[in-house]
C-alpha positions as CSV (number, residue, x, y, z in Angstrom):
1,X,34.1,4.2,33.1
2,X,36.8,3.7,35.6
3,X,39.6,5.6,37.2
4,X,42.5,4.2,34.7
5,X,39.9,5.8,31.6
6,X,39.8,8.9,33.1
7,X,43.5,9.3,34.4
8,X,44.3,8.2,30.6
9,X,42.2,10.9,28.7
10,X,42.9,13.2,31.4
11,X,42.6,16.1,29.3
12,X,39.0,15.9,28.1
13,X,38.4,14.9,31.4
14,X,39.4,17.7,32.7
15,X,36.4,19.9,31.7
16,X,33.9,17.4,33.3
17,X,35.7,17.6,36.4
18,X,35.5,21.6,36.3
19,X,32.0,21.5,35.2
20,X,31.5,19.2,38.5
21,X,33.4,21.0,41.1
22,X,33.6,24.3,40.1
23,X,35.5,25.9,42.9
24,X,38.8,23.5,40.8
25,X,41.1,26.5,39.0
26,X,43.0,25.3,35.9
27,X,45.6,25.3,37.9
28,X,44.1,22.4,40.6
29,X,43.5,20.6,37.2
30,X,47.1,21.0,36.1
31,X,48.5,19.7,39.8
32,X,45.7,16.9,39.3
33,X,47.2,15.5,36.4
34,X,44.9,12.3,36.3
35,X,45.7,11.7,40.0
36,X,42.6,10.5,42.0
37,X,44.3,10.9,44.9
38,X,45.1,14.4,44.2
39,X,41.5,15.1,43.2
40,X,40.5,13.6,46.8
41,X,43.0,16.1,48.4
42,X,41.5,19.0,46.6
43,X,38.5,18.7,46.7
44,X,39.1,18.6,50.7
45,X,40.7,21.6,50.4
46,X,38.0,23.7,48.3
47,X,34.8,22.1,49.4
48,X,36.0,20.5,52.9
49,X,35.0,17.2,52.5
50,X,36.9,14.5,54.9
51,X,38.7,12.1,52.7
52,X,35.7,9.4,52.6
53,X,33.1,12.1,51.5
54,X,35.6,13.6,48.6
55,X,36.4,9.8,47.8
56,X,32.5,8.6,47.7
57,X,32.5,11.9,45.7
58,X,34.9,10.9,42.7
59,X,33.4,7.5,42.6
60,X,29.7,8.5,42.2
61,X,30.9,11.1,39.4
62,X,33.3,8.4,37.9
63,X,30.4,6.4,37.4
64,X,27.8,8.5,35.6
65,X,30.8,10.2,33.3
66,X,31.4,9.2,29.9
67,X,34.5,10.9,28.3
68,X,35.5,10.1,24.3
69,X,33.0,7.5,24.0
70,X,32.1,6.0,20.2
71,X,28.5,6.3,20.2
72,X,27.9,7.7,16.9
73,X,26.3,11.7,17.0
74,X,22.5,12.2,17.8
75,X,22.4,14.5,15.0
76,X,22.7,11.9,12.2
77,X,20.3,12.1,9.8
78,X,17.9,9.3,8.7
79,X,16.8,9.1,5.0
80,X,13.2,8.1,4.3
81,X,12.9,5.3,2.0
């Protein structure tokens, strides 16, 4: 996934990002909007990353996220034949 993904499905990705850095309130995700640049400048300001670390941050978590995909349900059965 890529930044342009997640800044368009912004709110479902929203919950991801909370579950991630939990120290975010709503209202850091509501000023976030979908900006990565105003992710990068939060997270400085709750965890106190320098810009680089919060940056290598967002990319490493933008990388292993998958938001809205279409891979079908794990719970679908299977008939026996």
């Amino acid at each position: 996934m890529n930044w342009d993904q997640i800044e368009g499905k912004w709110r479902q990705a929203k919950g991801e990002v909370k579950q991630r850095w939990g120290k975010l309130t709503d209202d850091d995700l509501t000023f976030i909007g979908g900006s990565k640049d105003k992710l990068v400048g939060r997270l400085q300001e709750r965890y106190g990353f320098k810009k680089e670390q919060a940056q290598n941050e967002i990319d490493n978590w933008v990388s292993t996220v998958s938001i809205g995909s279409s891979a079908e349900p794990a719970s679908r059965e299977h008939r026996a034949s």
